[in-house]
N, C-alpha and C positions, 0 to 999 in steps of 0.2 A: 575779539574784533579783528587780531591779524588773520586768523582761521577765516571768516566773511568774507573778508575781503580779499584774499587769496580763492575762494569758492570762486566770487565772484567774477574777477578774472579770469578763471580757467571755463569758467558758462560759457563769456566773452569773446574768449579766443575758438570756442567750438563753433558760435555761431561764425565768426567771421571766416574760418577756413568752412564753413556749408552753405557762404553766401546767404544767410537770412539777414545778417545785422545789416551789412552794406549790400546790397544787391545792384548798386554800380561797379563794386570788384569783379561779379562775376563777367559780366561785361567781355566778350569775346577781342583779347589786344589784338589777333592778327588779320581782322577786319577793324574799316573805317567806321566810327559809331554814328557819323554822319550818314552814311546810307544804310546799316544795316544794326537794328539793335535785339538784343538780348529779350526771352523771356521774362529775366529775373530787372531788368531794366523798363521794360514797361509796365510790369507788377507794380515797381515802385511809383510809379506815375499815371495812374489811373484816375489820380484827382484834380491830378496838375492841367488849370487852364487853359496851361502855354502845347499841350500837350490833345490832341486829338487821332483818336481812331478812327482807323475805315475799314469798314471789311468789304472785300471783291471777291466772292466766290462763285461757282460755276452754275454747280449743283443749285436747282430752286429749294427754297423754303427752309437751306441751311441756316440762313442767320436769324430766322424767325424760329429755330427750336432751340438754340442758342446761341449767345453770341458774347465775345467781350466785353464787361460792364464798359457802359459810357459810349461802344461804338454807336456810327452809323452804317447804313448799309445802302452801296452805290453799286446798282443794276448796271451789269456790263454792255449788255445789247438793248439798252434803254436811254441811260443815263449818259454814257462814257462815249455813243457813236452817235452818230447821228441816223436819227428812226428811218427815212427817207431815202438817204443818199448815202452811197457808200463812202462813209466818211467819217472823220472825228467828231466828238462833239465839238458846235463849235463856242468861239468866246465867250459869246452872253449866254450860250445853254451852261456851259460849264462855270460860268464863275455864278451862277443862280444858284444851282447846286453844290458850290463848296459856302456859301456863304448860308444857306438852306440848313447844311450841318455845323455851321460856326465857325468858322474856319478863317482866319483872319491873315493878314500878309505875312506878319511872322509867327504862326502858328509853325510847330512842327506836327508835321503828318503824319503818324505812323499806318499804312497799310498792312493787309494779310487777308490770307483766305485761302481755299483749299486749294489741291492740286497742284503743290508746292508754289503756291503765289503767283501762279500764272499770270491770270487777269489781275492779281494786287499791283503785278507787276506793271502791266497796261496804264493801270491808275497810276503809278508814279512817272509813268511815261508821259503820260496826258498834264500832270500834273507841270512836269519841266519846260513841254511845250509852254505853257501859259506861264511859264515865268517863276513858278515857285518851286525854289532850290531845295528848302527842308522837308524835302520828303524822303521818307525812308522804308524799310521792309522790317516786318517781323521776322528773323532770322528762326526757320522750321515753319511760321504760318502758322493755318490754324490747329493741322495736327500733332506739333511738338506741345500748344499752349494745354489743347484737350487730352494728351499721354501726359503732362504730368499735374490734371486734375485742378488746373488751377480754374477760378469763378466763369459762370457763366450767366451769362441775363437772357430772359426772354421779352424784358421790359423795353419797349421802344425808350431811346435817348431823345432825348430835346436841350436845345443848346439854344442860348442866345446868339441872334442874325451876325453874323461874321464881316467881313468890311473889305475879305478876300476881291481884288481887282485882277482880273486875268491881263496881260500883258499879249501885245503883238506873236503871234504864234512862232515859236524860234525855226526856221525853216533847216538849220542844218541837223537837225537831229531827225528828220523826218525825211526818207526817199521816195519818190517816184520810178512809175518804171523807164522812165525816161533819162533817170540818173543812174539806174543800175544799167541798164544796156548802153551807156556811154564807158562805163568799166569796164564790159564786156568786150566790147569794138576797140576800147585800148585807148578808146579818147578821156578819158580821164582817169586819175589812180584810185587805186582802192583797191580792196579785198575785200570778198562778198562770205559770208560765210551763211549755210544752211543747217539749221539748227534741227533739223526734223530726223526721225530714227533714218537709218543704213539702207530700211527697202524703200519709205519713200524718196531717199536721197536718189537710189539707183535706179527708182522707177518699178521697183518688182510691186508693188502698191500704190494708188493714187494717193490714199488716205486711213489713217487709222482707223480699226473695224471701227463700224454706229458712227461714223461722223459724216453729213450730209452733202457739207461743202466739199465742190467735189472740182478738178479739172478735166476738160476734154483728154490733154497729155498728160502724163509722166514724167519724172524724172527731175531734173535738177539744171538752175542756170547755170550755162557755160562758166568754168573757171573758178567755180564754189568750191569751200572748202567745205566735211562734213563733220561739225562738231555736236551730237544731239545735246540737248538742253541739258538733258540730266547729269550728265556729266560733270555740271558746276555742282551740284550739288553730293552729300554724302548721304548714305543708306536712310538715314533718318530725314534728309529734306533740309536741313541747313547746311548751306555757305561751305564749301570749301576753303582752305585757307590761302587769303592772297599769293604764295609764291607757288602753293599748288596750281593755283587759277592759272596765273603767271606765263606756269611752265607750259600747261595742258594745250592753251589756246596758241604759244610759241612754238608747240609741237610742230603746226600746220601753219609756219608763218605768219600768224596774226601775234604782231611784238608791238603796235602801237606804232609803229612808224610812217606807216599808212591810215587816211580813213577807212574804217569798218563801215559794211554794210551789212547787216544780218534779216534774214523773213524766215518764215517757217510754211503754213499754209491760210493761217489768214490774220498773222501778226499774234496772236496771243502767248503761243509759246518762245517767239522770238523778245519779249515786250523780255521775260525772263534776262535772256540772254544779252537783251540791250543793254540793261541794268547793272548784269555783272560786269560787261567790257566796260561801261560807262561811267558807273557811279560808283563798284568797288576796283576797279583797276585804272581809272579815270582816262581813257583810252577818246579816241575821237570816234562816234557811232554814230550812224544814222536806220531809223528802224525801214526798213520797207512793207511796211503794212498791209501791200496789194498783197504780197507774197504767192503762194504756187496757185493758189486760184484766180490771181487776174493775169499772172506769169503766162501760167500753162492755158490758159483761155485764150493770149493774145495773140492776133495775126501778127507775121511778119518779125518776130522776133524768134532766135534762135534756142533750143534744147540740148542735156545731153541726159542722153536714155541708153545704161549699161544695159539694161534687162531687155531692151528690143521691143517693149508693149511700144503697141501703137493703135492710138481709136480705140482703145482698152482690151487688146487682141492681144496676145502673144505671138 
C-alpha cells in the first residue's frame, strides 16, 4: 500500500512539473492573465460557459478547415468594419454579432488567429471600444495552438443568443487625423509611434509586397517614433515579457507618461500594438486606424520622407 501510494505521488508530481494536472500553473506569471492567456489555460476551458472563443484570421477559408473546438468565426472586413464607409462596425452591427455567437456582458472573450493575432487584435480593440473589458489574446494565436497539435474542429459552433449590450463607443482609445496632427503642430501632447517595418517608416516602400491598400506619399508622420510590431513579440509569436516590452518601447521614449498614439497602414497591424501598450503594459493609447492610407492621401497635412520618393518616383 505504502509502495502505491508513493507511485502515485511521484505520477502526480511529473504531471504537475509538465503542466497536464493543473494547466492554470503553466499560465505565463510575467504577463497580465487578464489580457493575455496561455495555451495550456484555454485547453482547460473549452467547456467553460463563462469562457468563449473567437477566431480573426486573415487568410479566407482558414477557420472553416479548422478551427478551435467551440470557436466562432468573425470576418474582419465584414463583420468588424463597416461594409460601406470607412469605419468601424458600428454599435448595433457589433453588438448583433457578439450576441449572434453568445457572448454575454460578463463573458470572457478569448480571441486568436493567424498572423500573430493581427486582426484578433482589431477584435479586441473593437471589443473595448463597446465597453467590454474581458477580452483577451491567445498568447502565440493560432500557430502556437496548431505546433503543438492541440484539437481542431471543422464543426460550425452554435451558442445560445448572448445578452452582450455594446456601450457608448469610448472615444479616447480611438484617433482621428485630426488628433494626430494636433501632436504633430505641438497643440497637444503625445507620442505617436509607427508600427510598420524600417522602409515603410522611411518611405523606401509605400506598402508591404501583394498589399493593395496603397498611398499617394511615403514615408512616415512627422515626429513618429519607429517601433515594428514584431518586435513585441518572440520568434515563435508570443508575448514578450512585460519588462522586455517595458524596456523596448522606453527605448524610444514611449514610458507611459504621455498618451500613445500608434497606426500602421490601415490599423490592423497597429490594433497589435495597441494592445500590448494598452492592455499588457496598461499605458494610455489611442489606435489611429486612418493610419498611412488616409495619412499619406491627405491634403494639407505634413510628411517626412528619408528615402526622397515622391509620386512614387525616386
Amino acid at each position: 500500500m505504502a509502495f502505491r501510494r508513493l507511485v502515485t505521488l511521484f505520477a502526480l508530481a511529473i504531471l504537475i512539473v509538465s503542466g497536464f494536472a493543473a494547466p492554470s500553473l503553466r499560465a505565463r506569471a510575467d504577463l497580465p492573465e487578464r489580457a493575455v492567456v496561455s495555451t495550456e489555460w484555454l485547453a482547460a476551458r473549452l467547456d467553460d460557459p463563462k469562457v468563449r472563443v473567437v477566431e480573426v484570421s486573415v487568410v479566407p477559408g482558414v477557420f472553416e478547415r479548422g478551427h478551435i473546438p467551440g470557436a466562432v468565426n468573425f470576418v474582419w472586413h465584414t463583420d468588424l468594419v463597416d461594409p460601406v464607409i470607412r469605419d468601424i462596425a458600428s454599435p448595433e452591427a457589433f453588438q448583433k454579432l457578439a450576441r449572434a455567437a453568445g457572448i454575454n456582458n460578463d463573458t470572457t472573450v478569448v480571441l486568436y488567429g493567424d498572423n500573430n493575432n493581427w486582426f484578433a487584435a482589431w477584435g479586441a480593440w473593437i471589443f473595448t471600444i463597446y465597453g467590454h473589458e474581458d477580452v483577451r489574446l491567445l498568447d502565440g494565436g493560432r500557430a502556437k495552438w496548431e505546433r503543438e497539435n492541440r484539437p481542431l474542429s471543422v464543426r460550425p459552433a452554435s451558442h445560445p443568443e448572448g445578452n452582450f449590450t455594446a456601450k457608448p463607443a469610448r472615444r479616447e482609445i480611438r484617433a482621428f487625423l485630426p488628433d494626430v496632427l494636433a501632436v504633430v503642430k505641438g497643440e497637444a501632447e503625445g507620442v505617436i509611434v509607427d508600427i510598420r517595418s524600417p522602409a515603410e517608416y522611411e518611405g523606401r516602400i509605400f506598402a508591404p509586397e501583394g498589399f493593395q491598400e496603397l498611398a499617394i506619399r511615403a514615408g512616415h508622420i512627422p515626429t513618429a517614433v519607429n517601433v515594428p510590431w514584431g518586435r513585441a513579440v518572440k520568434e515563435d509569436g508570443t508575448f514578450k515579457s512585460v519588462e522586455e516590452l517595458r524596456q523596448l518601447y522606453a527605448s524610444v521614449g514611449v514610458d507611459g507618461s504621455k498618451k500613445v498614439y500608434v497606426y500602421c497602414r490601415i490599423g490592423e497591424r497597429s490594433s497589435h500594438t495597441w494592445f500590448v501598450l494598452s492592455k499588457i503594459l496598461g499605458y494610455d493609447v489611442a489606435q489611429y486606424d486612418g493610419s498611412w492610407t488616409e495619412w499619406g492621401n491627405a491634403v494639407g497635412v505634413p510628411i517626412e520622407n528619408p528615402a526622397g520618393t515622391v509620386w512614387g518616383r525616386q
